[in-house]
PDB file of N, H, CA, C and O in Angstrom:
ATOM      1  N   UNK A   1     -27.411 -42.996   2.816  1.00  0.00           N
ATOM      2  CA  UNK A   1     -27.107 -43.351   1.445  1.00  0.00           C
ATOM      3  C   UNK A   1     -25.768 -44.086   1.360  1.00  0.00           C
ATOM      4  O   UNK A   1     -25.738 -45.200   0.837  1.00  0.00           O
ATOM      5  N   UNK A   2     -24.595 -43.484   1.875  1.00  0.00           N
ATOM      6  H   UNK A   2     -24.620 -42.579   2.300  1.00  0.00           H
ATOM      7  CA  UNK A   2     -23.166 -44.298   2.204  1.00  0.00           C
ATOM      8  C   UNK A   2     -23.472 -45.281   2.815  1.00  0.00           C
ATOM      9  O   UNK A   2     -22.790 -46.005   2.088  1.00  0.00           O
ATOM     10  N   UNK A   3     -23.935 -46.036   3.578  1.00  0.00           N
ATOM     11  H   UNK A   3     -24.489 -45.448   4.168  1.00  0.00           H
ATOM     12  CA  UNK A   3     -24.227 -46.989   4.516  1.00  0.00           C
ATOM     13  C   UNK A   3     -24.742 -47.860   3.706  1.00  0.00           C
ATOM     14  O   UNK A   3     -24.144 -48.889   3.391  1.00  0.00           O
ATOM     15  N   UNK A   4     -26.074 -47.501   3.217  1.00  0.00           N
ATOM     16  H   UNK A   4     -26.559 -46.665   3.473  1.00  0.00           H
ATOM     17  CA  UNK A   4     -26.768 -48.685   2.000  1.00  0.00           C
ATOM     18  C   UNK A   4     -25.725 -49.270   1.129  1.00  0.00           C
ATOM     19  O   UNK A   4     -25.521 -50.434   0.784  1.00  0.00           O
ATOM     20  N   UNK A   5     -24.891 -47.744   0.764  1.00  0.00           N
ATOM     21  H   UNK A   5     -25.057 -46.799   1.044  1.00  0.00           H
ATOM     22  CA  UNK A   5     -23.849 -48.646  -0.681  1.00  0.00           C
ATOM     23  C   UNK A   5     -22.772 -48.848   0.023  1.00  0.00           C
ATOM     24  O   UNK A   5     -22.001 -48.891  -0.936  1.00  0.00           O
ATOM     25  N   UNK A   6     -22.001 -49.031   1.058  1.00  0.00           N
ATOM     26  H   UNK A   6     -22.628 -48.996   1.837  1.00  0.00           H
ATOM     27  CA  UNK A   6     -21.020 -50.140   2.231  1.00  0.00           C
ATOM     28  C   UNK A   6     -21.923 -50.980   2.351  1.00  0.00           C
ATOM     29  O   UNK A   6     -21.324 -51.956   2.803  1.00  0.00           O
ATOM     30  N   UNK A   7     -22.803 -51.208   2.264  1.00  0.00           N
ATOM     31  H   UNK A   7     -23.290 -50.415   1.897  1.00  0.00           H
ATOM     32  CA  UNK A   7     -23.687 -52.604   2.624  1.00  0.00           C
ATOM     33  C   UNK A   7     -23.536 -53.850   1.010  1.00  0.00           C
ATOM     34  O   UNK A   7     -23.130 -54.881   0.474  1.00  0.00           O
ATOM     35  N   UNK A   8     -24.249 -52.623   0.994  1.00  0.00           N
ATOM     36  H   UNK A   8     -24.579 -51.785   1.429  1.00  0.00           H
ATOM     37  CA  UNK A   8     -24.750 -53.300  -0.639  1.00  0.00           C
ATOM     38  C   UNK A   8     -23.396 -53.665  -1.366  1.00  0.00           C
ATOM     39  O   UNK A   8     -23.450 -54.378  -2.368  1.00  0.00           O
ATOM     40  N   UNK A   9     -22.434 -53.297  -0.994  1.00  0.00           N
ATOM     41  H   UNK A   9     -22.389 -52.718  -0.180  1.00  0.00           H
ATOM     42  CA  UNK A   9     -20.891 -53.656  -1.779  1.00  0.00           C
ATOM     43  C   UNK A   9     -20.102 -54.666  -1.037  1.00  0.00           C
ATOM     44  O   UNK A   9     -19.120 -55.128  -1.619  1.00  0.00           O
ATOM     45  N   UNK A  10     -20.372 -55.072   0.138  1.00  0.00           N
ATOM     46  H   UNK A  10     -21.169 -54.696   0.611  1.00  0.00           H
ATOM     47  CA  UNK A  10     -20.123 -55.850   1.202  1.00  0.00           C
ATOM     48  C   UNK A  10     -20.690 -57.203   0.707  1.00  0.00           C
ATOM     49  O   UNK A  10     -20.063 -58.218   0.401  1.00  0.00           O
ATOM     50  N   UNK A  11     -22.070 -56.970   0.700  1.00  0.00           N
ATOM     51  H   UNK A  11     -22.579 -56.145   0.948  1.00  0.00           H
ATOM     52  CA  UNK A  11     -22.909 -58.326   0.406  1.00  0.00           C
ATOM     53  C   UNK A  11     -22.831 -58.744  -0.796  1.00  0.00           C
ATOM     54  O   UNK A  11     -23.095 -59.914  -1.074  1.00  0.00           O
ATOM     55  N   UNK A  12     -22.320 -57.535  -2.024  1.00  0.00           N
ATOM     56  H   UNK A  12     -22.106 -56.585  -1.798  1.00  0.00           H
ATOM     57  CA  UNK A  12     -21.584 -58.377  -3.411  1.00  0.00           C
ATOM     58  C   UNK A  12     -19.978 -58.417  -3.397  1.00  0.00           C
ATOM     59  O   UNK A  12     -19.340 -58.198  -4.426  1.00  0.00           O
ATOM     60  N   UNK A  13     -19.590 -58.602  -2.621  1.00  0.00           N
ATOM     61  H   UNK A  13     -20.109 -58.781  -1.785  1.00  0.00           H
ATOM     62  CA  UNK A  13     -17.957 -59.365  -1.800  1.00  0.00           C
ATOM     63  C   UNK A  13     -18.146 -60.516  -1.393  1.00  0.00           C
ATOM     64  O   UNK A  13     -17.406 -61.471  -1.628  1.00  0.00           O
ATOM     65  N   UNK A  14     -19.346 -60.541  -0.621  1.00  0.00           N
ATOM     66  H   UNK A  14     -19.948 -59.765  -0.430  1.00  0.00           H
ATOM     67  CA  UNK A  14     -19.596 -61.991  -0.144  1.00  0.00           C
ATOM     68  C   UNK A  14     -19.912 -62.832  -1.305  1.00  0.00           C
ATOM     69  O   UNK A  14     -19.121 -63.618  -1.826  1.00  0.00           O
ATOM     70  N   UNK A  15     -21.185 -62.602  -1.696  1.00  0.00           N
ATOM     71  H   UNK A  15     -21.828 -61.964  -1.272  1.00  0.00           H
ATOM     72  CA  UNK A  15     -21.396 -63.593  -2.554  1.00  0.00           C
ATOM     73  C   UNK A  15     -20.478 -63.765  -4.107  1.00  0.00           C
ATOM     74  O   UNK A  15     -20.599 -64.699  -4.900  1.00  0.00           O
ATOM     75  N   UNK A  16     -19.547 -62.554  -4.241  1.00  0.00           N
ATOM     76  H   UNK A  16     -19.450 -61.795  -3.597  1.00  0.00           H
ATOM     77  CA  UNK A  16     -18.135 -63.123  -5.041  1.00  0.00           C
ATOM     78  C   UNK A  16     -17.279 -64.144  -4.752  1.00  0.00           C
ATOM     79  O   UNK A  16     -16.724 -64.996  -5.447  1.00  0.00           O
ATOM     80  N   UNK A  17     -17.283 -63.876  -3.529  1.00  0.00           N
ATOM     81  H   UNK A  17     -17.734 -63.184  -2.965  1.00  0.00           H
ATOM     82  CA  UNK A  17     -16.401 -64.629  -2.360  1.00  0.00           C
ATOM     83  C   UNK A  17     -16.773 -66.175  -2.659  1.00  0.00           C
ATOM     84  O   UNK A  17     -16.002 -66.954  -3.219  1.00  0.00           O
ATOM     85  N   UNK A  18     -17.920 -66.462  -2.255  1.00  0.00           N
ATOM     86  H   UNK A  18     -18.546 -65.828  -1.800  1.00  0.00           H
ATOM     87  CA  UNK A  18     -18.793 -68.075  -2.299  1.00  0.00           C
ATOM     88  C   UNK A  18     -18.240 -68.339  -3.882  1.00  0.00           C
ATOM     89  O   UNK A  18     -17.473 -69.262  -4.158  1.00  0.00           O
ATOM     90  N   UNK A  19     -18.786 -67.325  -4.918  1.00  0.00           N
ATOM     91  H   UNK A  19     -19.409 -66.575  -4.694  1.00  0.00           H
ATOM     92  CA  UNK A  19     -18.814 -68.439  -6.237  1.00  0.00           C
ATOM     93  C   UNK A  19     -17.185 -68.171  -6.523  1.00  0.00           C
ATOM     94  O   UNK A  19     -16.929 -68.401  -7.705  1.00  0.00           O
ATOM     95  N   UNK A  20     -16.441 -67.901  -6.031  1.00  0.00           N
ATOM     96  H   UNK A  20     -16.649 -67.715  -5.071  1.00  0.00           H
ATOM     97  CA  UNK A  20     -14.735 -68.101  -6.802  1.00  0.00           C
ATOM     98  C   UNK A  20     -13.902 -68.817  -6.011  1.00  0.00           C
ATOM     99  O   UNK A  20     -12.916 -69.426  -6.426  1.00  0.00           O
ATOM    100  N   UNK A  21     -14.415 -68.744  -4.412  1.00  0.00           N
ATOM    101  H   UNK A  21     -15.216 -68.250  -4.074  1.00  0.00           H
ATOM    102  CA  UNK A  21     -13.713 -69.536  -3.496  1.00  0.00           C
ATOM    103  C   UNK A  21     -12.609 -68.576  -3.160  1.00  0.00           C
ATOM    104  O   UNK A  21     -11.737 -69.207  -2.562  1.00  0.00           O
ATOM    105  N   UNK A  22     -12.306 -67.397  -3.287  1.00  0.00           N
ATOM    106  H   UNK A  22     -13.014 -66.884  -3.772  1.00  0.00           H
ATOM    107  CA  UNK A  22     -11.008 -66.409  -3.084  1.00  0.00           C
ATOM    108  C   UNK A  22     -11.453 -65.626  -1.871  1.00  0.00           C
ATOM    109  O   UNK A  22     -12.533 -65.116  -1.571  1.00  0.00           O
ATOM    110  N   UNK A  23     -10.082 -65.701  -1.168  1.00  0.00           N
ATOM    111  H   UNK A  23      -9.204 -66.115  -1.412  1.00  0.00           H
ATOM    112  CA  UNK A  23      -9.829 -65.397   0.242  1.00  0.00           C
ATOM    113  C   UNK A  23     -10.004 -63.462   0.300  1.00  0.00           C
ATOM    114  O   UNK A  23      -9.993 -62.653  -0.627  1.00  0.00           O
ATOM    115  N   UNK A  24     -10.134 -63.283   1.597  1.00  0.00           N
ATOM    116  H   UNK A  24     -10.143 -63.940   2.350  1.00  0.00           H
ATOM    117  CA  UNK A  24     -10.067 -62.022   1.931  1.00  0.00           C
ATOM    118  C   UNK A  24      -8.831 -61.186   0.902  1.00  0.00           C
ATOM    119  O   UNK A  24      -8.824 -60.284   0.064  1.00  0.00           O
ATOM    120  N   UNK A  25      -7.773 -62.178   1.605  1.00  0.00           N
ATOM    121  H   UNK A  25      -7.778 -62.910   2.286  1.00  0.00           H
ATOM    122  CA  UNK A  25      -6.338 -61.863   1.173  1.00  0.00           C
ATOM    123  C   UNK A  25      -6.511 -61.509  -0.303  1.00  0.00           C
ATOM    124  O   UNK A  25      -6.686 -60.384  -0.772  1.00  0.00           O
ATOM    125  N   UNK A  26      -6.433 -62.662  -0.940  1.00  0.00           N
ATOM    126  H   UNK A  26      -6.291 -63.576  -0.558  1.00  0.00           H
ATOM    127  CA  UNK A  26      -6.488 -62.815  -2.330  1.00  0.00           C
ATOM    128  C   UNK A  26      -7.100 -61.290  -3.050  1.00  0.00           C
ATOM    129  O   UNK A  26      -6.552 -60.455  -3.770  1.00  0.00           O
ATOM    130  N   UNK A  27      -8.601 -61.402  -2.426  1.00  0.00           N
ATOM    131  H   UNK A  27      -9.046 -62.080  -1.842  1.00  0.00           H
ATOM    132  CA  UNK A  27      -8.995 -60.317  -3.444  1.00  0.00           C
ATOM    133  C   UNK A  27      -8.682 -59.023  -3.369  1.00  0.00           C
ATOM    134  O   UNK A  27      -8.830 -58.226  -4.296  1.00  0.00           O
ATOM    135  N   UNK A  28      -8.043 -58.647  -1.779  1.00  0.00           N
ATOM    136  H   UNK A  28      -7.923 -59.294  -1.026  1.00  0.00           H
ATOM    137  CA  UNK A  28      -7.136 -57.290  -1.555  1.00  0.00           C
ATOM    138  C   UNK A  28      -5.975 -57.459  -2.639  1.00  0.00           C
ATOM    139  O   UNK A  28      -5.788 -56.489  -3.375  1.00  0.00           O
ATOM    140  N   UNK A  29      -5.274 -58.453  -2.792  1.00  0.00           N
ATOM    141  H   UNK A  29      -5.426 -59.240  -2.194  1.00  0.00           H
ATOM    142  CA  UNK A  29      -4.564 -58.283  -3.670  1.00  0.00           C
ATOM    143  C   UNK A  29      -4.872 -57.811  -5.438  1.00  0.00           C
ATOM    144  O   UNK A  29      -4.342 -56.996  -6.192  1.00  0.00           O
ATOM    145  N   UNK A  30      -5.863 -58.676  -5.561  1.00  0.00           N
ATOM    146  H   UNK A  30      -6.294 -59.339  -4.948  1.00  0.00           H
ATOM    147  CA  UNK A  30      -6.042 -58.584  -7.125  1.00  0.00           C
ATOM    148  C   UNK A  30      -6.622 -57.108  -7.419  1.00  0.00           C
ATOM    149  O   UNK A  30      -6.647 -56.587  -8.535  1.00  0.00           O
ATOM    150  N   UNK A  31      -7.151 -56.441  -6.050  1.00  0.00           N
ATOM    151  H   UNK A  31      -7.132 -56.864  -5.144  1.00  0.00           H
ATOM    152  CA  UNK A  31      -7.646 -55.087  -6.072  1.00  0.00           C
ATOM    153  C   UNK A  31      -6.569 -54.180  -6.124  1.00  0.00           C
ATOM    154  O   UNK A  31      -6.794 -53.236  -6.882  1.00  0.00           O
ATOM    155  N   UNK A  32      -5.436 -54.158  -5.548  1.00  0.00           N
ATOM    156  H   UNK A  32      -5.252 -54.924  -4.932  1.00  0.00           H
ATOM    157  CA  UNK A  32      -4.349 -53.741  -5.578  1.00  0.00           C
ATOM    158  C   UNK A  32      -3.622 -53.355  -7.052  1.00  0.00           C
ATOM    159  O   UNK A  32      -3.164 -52.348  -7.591  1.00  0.00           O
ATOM    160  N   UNK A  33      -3.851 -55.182  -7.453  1.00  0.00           N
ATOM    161  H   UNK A  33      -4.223 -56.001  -7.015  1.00  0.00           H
ATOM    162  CA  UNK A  33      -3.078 -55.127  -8.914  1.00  0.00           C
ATOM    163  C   UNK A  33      -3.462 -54.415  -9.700  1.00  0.00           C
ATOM    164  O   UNK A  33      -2.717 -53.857 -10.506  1.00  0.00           O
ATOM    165  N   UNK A  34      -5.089 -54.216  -9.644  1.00  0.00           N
ATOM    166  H   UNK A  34      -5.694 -54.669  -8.989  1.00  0.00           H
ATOM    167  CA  UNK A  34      -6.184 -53.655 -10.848  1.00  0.00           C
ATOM    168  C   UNK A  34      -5.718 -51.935 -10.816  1.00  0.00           C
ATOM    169  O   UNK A  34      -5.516 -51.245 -11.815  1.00  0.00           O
ATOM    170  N   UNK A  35      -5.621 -51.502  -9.419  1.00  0.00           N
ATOM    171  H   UNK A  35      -5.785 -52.062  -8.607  1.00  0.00           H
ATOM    172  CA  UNK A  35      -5.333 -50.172  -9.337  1.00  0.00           C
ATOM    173  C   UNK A  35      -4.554 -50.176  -9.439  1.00  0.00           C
ATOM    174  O   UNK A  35      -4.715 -50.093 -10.656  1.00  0.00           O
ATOM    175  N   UNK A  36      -3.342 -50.199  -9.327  1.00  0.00           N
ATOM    176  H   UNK A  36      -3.212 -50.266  -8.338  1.00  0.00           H
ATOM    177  CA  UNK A  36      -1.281 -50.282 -10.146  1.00  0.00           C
ATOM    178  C   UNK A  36      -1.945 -50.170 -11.543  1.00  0.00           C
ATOM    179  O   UNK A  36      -1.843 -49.066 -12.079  1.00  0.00           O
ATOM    180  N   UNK A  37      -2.591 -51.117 -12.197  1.00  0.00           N
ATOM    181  H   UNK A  37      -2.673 -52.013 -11.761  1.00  0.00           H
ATOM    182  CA  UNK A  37      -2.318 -51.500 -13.780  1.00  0.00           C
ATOM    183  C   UNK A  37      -3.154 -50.182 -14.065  1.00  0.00           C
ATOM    184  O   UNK A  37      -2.518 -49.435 -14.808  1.00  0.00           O
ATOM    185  N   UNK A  38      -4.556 -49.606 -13.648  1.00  0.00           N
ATOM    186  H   UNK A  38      -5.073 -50.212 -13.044  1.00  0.00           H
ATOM    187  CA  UNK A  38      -4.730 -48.752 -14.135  1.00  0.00           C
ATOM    188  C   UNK A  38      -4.610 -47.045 -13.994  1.00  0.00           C
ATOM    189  O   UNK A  38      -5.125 -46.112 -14.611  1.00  0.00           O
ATOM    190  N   UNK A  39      -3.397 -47.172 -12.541  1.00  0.00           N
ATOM    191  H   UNK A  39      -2.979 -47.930 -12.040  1.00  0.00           H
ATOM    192  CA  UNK A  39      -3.269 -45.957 -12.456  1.00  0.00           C
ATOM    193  C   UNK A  39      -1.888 -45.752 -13.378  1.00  0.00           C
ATOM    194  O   UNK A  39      -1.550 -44.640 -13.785  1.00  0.00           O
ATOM    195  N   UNK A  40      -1.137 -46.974 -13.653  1.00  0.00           N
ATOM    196  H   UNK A  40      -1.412 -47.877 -13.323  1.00  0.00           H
ATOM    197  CA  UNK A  40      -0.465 -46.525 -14.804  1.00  0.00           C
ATOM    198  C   UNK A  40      -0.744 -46.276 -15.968  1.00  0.00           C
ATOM    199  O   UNK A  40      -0.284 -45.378 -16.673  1.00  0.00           O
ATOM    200  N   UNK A  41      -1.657 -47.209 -16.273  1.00  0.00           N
ATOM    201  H   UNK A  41      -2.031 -47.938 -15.700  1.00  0.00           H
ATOM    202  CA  UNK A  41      -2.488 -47.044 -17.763  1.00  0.00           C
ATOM    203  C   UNK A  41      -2.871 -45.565 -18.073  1.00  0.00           C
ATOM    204  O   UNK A  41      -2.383 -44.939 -19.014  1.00  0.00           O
ATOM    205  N   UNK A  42      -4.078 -44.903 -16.923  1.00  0.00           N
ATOM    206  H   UNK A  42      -4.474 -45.412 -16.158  1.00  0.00           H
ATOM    207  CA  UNK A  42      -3.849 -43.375 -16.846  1.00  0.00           C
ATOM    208  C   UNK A  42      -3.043 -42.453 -16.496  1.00  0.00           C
ATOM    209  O   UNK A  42      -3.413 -41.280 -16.466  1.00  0.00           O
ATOM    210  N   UNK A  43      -1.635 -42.878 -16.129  1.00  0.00           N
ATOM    211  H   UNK A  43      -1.334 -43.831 -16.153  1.00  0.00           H
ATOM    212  CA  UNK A  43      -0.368 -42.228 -15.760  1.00  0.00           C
ATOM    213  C   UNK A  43       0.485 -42.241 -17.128  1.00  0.00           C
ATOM    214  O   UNK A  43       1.298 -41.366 -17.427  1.00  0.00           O
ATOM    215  N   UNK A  44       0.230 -43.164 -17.768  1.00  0.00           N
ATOM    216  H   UNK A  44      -0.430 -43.875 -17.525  1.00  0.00           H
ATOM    217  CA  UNK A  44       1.016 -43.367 -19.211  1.00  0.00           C
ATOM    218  C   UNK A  44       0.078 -42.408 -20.403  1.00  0.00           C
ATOM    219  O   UNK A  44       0.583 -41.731 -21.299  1.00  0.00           O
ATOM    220  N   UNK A  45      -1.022 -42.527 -20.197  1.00  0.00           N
ATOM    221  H   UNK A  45      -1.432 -43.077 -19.469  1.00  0.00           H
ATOM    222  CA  UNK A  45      -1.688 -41.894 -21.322  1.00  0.00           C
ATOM    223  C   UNK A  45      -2.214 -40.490 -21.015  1.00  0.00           C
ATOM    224  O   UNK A  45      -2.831 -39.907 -21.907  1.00  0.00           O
ATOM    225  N   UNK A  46      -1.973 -39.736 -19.513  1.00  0.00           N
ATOM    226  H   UNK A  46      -1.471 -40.209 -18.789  1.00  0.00           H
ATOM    227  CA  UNK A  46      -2.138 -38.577 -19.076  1.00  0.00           C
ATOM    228  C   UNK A  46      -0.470 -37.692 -19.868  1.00  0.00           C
ATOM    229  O   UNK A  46      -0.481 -36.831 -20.747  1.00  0.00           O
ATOM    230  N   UNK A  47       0.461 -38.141 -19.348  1.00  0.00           N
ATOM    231  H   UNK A  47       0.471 -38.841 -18.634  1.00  0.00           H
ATOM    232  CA  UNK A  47       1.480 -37.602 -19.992  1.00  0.00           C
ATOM    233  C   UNK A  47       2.466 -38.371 -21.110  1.00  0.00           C
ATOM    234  O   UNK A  47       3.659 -38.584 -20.891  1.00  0.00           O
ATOM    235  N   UNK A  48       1.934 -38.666 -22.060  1.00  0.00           N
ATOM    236  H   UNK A  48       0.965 -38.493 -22.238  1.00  0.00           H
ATOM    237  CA  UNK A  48       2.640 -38.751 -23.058  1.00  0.00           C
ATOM    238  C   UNK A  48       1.555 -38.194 -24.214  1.00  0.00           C
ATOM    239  O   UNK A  48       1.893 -38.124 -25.396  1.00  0.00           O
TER     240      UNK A  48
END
């Protein structure tokens, strides 16, 4: 079942990959950013 969905999430990387033209690099990054922005988002609205 893990294997199918590492597959199946792999092969919609790739074909993200083709239609935006964004590098390996690139999208580790923007994955990065997404988790910062929303572990603060739920870090800000967990304690206040």
């Amino acid at each position: 079942m893990l294997k199918q969905l590492r597959n199946w999430h792999g092969q919609m990387l790739e074909i993200l990959q083709k239609q935006t033209g964004l590098t390996n690099y690139q999208i580790l990054w923007i994955a990065f950013a997404e988790g910062l922005f929303f572990g603060l988002l739920l870090g800000w609205w967990w304690f206040t």
